[in-house]
C-alpha positions in Angstrom: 168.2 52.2 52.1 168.8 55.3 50.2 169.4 53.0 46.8 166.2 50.8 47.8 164.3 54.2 47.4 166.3 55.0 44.3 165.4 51.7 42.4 161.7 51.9 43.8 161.7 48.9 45.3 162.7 48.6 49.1 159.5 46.4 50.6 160.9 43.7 52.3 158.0 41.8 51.0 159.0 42.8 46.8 162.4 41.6 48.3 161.7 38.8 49.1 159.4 37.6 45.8 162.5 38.5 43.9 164.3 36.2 46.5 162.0 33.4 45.8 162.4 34.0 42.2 165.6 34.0 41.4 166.5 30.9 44.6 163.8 29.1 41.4 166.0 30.2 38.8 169.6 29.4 40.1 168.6 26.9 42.6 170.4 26.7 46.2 173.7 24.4 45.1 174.3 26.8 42.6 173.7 30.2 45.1 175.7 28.7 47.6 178.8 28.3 45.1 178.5 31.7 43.7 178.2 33.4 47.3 181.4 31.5 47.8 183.0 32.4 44.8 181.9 35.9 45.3 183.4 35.7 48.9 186.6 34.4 47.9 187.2 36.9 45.4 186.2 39.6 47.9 188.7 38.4 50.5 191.9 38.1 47.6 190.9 41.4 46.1 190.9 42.8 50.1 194.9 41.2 50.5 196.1 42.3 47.7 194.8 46.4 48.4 195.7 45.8 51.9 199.6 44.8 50.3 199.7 48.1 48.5 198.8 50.3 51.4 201.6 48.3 53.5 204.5 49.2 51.3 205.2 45.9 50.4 208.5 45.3 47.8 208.4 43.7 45.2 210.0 40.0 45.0 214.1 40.7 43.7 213.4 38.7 40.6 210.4 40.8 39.7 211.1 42.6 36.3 212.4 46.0 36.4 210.7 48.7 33.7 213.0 50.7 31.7 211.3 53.9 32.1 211.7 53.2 36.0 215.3 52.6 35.7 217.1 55.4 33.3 214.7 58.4 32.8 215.0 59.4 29.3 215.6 63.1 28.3 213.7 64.2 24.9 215.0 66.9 22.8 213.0 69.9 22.1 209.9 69.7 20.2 211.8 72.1 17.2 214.7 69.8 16.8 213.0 66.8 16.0 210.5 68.5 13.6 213.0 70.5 11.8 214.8 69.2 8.9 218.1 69.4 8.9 219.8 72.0 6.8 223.5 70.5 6.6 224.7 69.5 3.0 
């Protein structure tokens, strides 16, 4: 309740005027799909988070980076700046 406080509103009875107002706005059919939408996209954002934190590999025919594959050495800073001085 400390973020009802916060916003300054936390009456159940200002709650439930803005309930009223915006159930007259949206209208139920079109609460109820976004509560379902909103659930569904809770619940595959949840499985996929719950797949990272379970180690899970990724498929064989998934793409490998190159960066992952073959580090790359880089040459020092002075070599690639300077010009070169053979003629």
């Amino acid at each position: 309740m400390i973020f009802a406080n916060i916003m300054g509103f936390g009456n159940p009875v200002e709650i439930a005027i803005i309930g009223g107002i915006v159930l007259l706005l949206f209208g139920g059919s079109k609460l109820a799909g976004f509560g379902k939408s909103l659930g569904e996209g809770l619940k595959e954002f949840k499985k996929a988070t719950k797949d990272l934190h379970d180690g899970e590999t990724p498929p064989a025919d998934a793409p490998v980076l190159a960066s992952a594959a073959a580090p790359q050495t880089l040459e020092s800073p002075a070599a690639a700046v300077a010009p070169s001085t053979k003629e």
